[in-house]
KOLPAKE-77507 format. One record per atom (N, C-alpha, C): residue number from 1; residue in one letter; x, y, z. Coordinates in pm, whole numbers. Atoms other than C-alpha are relative to their C-alpha. Example, Ala and Ser with C-alpha at 12.3 -4.5 7.8 and 13.67 -1.06 7.14 Angstrom:
// KOLPAKE-77507
REC  pos  code      px      py      pz
REC    1     A      89    -119       0
REC    1     A    1230    -450     780
REC    1     A      90     120       0
REC    2     S     -82    -119      -6
REC    2     S    1367    -106     714
REC    2     S     -77     109      73
***
This chain:
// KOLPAKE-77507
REC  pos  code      px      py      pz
REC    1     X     -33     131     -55
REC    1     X    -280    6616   -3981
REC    1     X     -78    -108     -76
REC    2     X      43     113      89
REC    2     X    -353    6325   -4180
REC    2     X    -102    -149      40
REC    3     X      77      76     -50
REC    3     X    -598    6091   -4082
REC    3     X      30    -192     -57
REC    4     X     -52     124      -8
REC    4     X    -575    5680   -4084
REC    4     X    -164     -70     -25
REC    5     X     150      74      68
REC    5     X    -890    5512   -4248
REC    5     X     -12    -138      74
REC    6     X      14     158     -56
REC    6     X    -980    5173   -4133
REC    6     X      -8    -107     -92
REC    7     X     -61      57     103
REC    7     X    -925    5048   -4468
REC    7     X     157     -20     -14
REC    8     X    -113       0     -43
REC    8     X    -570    5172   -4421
REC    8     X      88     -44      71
REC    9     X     -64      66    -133
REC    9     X    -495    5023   -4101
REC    9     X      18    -134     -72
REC   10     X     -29     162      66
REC   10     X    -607    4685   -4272
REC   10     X     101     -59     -70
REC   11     X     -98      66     107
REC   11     X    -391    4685   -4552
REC   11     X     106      -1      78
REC   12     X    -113      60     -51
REC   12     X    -102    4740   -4315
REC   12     X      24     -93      80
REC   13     X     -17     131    -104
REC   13     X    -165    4516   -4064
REC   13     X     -14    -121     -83
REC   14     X     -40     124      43
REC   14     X    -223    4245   -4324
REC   14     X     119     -24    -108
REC   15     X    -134      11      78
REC   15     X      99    4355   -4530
REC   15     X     107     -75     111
REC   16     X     -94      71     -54
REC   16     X     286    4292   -4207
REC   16     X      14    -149      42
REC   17     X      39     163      -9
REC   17     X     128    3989   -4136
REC   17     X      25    -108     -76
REC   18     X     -39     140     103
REC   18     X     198    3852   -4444
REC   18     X     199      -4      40
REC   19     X    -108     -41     -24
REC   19     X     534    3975   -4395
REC   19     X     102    -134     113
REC   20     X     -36      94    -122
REC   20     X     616    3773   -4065
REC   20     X     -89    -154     -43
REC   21     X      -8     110      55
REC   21     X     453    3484   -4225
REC   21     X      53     -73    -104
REC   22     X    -136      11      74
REC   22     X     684    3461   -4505
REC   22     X     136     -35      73
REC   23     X    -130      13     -95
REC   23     X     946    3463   -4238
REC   23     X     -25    -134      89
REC   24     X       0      79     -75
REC   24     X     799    3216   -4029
REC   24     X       1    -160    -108
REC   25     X      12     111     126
REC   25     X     757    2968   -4376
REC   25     X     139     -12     -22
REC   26     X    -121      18      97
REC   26     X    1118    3054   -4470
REC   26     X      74     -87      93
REC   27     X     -22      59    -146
REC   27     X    1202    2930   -4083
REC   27     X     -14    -152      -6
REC   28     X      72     143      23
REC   28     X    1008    2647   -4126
REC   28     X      81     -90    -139
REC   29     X      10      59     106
REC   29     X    1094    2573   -4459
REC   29     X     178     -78      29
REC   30     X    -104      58       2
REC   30     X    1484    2554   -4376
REC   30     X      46     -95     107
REC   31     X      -8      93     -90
REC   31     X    1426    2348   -4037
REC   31     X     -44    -120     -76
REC   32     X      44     116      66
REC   32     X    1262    2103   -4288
REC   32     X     157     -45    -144
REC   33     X    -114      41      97
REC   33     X    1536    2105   -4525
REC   33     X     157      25      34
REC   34     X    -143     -64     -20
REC   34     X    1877    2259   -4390
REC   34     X      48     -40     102
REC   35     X     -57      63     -68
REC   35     X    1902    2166   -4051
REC   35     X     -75      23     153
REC   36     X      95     -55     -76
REC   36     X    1725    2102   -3721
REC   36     X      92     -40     161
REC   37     X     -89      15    -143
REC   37     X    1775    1987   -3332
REC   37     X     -54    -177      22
REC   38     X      59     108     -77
REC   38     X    1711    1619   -3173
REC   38     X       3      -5     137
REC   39     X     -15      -3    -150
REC   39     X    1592    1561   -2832
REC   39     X      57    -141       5
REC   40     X     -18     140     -44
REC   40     X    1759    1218   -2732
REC   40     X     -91     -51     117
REC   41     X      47      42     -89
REC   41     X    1508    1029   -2544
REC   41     X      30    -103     111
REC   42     X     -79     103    -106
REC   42     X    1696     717   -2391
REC   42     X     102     -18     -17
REC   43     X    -190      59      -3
REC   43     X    2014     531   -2345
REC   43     X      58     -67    -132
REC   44     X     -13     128      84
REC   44     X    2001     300   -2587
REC   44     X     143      11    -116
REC   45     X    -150       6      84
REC   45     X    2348     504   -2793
REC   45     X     126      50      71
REC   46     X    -109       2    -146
REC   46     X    2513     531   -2420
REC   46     X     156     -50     -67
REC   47     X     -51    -112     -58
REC   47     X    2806     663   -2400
REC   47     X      -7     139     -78
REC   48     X     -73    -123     141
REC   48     X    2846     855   -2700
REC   48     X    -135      64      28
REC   49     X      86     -87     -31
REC   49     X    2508    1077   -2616
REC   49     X    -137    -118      63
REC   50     X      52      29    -132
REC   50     X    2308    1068   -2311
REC   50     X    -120      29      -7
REC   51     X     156     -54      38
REC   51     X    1923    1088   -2277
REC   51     X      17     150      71
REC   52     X     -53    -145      -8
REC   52     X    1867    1451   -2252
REC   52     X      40      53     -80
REC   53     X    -115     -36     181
REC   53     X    2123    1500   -2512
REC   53     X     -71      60     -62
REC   54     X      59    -100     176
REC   54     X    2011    1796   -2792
REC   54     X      99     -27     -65
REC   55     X     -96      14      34
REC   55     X    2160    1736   -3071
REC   55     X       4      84    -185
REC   56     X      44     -57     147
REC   56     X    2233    1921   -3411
REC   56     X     -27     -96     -66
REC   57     X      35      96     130
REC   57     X    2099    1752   -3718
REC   57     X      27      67    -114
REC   58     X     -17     -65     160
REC   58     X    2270    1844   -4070
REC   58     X     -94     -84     -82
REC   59     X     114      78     115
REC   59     X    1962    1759   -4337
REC   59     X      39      35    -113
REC   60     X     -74     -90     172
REC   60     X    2204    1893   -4650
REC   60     X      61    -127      42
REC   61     X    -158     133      20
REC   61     X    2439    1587   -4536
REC   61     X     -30     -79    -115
REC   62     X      26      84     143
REC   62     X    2268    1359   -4799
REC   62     X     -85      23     -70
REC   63     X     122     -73     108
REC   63     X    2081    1538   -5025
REC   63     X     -73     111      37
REC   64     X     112     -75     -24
REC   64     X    1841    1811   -5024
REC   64     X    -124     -22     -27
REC   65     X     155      86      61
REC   65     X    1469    1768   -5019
REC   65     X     -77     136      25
REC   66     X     103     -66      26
REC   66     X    1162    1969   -5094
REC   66     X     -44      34     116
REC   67     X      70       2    -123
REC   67     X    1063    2101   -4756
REC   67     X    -159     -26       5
REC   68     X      99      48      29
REC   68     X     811    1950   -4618
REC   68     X     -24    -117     -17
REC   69     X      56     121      91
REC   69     X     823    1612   -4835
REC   69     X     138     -17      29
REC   70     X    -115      45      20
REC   70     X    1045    1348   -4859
REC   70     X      86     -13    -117
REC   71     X    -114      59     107
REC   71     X    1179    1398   -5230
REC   71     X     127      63     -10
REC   72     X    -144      -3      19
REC   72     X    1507    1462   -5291
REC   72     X      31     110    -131
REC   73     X     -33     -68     100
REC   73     X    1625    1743   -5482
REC   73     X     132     -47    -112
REC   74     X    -146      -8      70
REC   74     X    1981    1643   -5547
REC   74     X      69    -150      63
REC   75     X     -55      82     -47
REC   75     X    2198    1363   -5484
REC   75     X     120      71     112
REC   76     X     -93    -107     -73
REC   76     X    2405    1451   -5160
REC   76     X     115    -117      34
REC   77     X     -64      59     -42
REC   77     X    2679    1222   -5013
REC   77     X     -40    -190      60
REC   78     X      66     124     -21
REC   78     X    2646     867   -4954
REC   78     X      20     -30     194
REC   79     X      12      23    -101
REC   79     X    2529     738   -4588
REC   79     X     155     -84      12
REC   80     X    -127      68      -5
REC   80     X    2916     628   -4446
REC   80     X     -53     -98     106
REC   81     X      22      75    -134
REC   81     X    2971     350   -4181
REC   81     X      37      58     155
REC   82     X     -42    -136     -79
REC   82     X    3001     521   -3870
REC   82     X     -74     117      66
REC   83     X      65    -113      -4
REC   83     X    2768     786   -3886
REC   83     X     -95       4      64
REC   84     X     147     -22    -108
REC   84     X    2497     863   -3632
REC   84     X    -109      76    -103
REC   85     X      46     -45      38
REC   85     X    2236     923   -3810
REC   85     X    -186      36      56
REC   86     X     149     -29     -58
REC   86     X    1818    1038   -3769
REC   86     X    -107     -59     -96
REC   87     X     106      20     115
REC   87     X    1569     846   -3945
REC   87     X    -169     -74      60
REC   88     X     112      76     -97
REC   88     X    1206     666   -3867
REC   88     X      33    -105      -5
REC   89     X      -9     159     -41
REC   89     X    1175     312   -3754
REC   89     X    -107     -51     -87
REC   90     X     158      29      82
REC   90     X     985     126   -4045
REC   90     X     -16    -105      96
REC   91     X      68      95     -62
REC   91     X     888     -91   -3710
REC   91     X    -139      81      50
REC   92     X     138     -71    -111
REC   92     X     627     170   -3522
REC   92     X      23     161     -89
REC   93     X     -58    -154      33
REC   93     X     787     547   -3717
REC   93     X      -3      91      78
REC   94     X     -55    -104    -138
REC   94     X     886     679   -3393
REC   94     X     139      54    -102
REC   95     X    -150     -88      97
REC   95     X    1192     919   -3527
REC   95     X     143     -93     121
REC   96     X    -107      19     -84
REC   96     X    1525     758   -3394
REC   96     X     127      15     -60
REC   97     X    -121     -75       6
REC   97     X    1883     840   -3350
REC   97     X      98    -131      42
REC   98     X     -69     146     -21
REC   98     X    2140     511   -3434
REC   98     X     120      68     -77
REC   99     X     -98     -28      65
REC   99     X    2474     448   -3542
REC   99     X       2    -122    -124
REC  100     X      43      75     123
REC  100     X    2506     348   -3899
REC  100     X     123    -115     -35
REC  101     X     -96      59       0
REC  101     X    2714      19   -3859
REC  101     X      59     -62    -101
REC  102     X     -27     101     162
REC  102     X    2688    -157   -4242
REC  102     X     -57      75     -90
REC  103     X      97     -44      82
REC  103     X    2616     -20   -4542
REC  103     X      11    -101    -139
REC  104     X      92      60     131
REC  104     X    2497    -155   -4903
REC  104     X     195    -145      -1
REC  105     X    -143      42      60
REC  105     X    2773    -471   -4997
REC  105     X      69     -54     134
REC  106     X     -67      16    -113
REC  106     X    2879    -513   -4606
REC  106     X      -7    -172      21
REC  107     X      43     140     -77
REC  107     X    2880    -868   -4475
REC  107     X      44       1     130
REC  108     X      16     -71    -154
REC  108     X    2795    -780   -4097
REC  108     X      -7    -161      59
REC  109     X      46      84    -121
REC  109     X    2771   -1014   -3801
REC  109     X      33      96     148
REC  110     X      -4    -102    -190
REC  110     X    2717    -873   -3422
REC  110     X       7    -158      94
REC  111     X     -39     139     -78
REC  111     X    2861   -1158   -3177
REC  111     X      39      84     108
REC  112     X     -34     -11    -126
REC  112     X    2780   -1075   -2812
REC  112     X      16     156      -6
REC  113     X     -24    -140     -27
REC  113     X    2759    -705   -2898
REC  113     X     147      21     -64
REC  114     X    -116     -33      72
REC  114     X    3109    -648   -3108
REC  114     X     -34     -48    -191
REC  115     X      53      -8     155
REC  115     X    3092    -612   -3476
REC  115     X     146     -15     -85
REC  116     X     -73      73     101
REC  116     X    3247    -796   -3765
REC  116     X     -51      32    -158
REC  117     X      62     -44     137
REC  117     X    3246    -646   -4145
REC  117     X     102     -35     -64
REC  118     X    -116      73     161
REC  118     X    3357    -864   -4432
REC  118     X     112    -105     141
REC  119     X    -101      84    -118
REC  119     X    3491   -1094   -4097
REC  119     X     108      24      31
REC  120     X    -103     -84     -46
REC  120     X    3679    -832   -3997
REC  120     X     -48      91     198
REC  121     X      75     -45    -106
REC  121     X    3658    -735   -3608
REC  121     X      -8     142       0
REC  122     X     -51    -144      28
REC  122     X    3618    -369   -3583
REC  122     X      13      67     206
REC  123     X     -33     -59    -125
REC  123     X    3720    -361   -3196
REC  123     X     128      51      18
REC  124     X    -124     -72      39
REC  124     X    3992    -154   -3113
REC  124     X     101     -85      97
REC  125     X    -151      38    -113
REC  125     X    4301    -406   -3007
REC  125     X     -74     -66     107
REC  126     X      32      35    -125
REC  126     X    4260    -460   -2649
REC  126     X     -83      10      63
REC  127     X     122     -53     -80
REC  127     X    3987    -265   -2553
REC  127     X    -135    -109    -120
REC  128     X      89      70      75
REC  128     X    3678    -479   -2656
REC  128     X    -108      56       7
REC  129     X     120     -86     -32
REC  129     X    3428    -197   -2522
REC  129     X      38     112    -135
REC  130     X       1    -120      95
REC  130     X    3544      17   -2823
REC  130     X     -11     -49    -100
REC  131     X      38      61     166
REC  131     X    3501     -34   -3228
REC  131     X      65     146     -36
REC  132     X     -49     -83     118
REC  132     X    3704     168   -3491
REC  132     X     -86       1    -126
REC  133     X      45     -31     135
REC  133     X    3515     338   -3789
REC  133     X      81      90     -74
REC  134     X     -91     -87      93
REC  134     X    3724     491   -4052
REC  134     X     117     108      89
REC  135     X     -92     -58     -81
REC  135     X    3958     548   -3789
REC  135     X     -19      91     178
REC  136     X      92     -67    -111
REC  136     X    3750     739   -3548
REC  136     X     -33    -100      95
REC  137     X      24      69    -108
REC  137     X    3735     535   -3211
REC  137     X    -164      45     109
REC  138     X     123     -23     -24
REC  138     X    3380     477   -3097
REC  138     X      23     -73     167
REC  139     X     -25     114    -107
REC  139     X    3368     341   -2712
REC  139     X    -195     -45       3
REC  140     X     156     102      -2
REC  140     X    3009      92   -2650
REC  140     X     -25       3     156
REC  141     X      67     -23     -90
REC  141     X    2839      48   -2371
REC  141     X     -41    -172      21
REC  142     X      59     108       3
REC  142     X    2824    -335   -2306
REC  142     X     -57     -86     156
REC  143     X       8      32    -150
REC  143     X    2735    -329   -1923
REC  143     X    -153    -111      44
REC  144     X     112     100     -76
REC  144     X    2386    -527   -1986
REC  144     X      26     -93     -75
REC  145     X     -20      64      88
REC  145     X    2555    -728   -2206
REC  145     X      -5      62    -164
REC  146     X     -34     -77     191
REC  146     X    2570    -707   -2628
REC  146     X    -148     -66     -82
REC  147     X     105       8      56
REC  147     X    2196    -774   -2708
REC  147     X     -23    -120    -106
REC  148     X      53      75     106
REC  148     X    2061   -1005   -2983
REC  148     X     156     -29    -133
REC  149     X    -138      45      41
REC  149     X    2355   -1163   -3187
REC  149     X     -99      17    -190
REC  150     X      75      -4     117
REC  150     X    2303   -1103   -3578
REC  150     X      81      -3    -161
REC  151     X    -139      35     151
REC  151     X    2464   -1178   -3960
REC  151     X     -97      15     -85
REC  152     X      42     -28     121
REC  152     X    2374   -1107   -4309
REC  152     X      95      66     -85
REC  153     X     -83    -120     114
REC  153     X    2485    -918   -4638
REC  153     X     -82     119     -37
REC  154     X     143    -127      59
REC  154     X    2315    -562   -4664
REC  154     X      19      27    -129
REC  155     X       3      37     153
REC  155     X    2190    -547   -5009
REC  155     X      72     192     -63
REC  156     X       8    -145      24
REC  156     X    2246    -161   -5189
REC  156     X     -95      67      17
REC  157     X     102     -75      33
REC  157     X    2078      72   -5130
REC  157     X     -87      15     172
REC  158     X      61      -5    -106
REC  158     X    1997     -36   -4759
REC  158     X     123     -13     140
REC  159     X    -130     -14    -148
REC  159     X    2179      -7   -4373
REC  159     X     -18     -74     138
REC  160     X      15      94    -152
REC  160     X    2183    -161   -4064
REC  160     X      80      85     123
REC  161     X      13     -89     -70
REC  161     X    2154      67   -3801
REC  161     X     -10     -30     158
REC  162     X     -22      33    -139
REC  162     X    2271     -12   -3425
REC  162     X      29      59     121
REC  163     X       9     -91     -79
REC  163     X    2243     159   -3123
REC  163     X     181     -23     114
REC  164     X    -119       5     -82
REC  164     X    2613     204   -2907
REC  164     X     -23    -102     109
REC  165     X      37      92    -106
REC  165     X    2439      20   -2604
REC  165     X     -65     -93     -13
REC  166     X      44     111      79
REC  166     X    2419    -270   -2752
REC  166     X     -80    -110     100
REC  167     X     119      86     -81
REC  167     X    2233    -480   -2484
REC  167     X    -126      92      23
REC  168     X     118     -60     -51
REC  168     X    1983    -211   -2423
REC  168     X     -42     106    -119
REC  169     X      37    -104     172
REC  169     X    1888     -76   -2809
REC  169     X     -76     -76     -36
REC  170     X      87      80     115
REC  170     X    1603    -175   -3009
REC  170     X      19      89    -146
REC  171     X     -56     -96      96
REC  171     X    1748     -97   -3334
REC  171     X      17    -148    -124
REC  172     X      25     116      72
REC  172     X    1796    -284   -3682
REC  172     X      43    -145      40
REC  173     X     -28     150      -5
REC  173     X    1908    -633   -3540
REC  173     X    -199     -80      37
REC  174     X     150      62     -31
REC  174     X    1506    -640   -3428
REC  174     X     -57      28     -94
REC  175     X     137     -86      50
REC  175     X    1310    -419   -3682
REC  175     X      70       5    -133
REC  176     X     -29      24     175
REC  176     X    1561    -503   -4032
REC  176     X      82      99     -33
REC  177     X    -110    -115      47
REC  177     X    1777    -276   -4252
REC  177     X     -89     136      -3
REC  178     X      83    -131      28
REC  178     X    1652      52   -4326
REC  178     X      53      67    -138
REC  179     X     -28     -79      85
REC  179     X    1642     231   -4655
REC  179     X      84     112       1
REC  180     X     -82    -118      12
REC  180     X    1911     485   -4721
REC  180     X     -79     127     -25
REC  181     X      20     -97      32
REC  181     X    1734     706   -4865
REC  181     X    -149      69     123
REC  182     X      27     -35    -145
REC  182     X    1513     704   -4500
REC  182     X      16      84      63
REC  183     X    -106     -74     -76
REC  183     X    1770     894   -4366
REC  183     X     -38     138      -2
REC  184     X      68    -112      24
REC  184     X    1648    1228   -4244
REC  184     X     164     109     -30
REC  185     X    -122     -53     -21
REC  185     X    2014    1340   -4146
REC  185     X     112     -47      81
REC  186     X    -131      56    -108
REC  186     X    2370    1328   -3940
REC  186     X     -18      82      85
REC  187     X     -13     -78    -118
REC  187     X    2393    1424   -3602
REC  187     X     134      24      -6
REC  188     X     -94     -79       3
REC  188     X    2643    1674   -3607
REC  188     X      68      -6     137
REC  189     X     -67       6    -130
REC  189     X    2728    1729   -3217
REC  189     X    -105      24     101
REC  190     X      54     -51    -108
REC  190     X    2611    1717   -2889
REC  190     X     -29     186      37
REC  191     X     -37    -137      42
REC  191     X    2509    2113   -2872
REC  191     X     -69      23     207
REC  192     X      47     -40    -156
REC  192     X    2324    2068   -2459
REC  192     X     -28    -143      59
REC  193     X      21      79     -83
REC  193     X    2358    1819   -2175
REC  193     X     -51      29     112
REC  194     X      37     -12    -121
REC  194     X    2187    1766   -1871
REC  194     X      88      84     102
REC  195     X     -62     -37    -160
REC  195     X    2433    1817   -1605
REC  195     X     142     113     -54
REC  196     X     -55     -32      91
REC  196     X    2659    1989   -1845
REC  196     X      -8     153     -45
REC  197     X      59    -163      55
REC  197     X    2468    2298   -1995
REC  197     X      59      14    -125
REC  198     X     -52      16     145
REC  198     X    2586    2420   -2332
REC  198     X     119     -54      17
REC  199     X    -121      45      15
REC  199     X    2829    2223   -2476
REC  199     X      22      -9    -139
REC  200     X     -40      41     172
REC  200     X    2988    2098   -2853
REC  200     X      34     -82      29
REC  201     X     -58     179     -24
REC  201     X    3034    1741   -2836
REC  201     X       7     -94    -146
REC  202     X     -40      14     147
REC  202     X    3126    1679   -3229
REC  202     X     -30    -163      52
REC  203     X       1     179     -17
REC  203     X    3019    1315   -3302
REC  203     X      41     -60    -166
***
């Protein structure tokens, strides 16, 4: 019968160890680069996801980056208008979750909470609680009203980032455009609601 040294034991217990830490790096490494979860903390992109709200995050949508760090391996898709996206606030760099209403070239105005690009309304028709992006019908949330009224031309390269509940969002009309290349990722879909339980709520 073969006996078990205490040298022996070591090396396996720190082969496996390394083992499961390799795994827990590779884990890590692709929640930093491939794709992760968001908790939604408030209202502020009411209706379209609810505090509570988990939500997927694709981090391949615009580029890949070095886990870990913010550089950029590759060029990935350009930030569209439309797009819910996850990035920090260069006001405080709390992480937040907006919809991306202008991008580089836009000439935006927000009047009363409804949005105008290139002085074009983008409400849908009749309904004035909704806005069309590339076809995709967004509905708003304007029950405390439509927040801080706002105009400009976003330059390239930067976005203007507005929360659905437009009276009750602190989002770029207070705190400025935000760098594109900011952008951590797209929220993919609602994946768990409160009252709800699992769900897929594609956004």
């Amino acid at each position: 019968m073969a006996t078990t040294t205490p040298s022996t034991r070591f090396r396996r217990i720190a082969r496996e160890a390394g083992i499961y830490a390799l795994l827990l790096i590779g884990m890590l490494a692709a929640r930093s680069t491939l794709a992760d979860h968001y908790y939604v903390p408030s209202g502020s992109m009411q209706p379209t996801l609810l505090p509570g709200d988990r939500i997927v995050v694709d981090k391949r949508a615009y580029g890949l980056r070095i886990p870990f760090t913010q550089v950029h391996l590759g060029d990935g898709s350009a930030v569209r208008r439309g797009e819910v996206v996850i990035f920090d606030s260069p006001r405080d760099g709390a992480r937040l979750i907006k919809r991306i209403v202008a991008v580089g070239g836009d000439e935006v105005a927000i009047r009363n909470g409804h949005l105008f690009i290139n002085n074009q309304p983008l409400a849908d028709g009749a309904r004035m609680d909704t806005e069309v992006f590339a076809g995709r019908i967004v509905r708003l949330d304007l029950r405390h009203g439509g927040g801080p009224d706002y105009s400009g031309v976003v330059p390239d390269g930067k976005l203007l980032a507005v929360g659905d509940h437009r009276g009750n969002s602190l989002d770029g009309r207070m705190f400025g455009l935000i760098d594109e290349s900011a952008v951590y990722g797209r929220a993919v879909a609602v994946y768990f609601r409160r009252d709800d339980g699992v769900v897929w709520k594609a956004l």
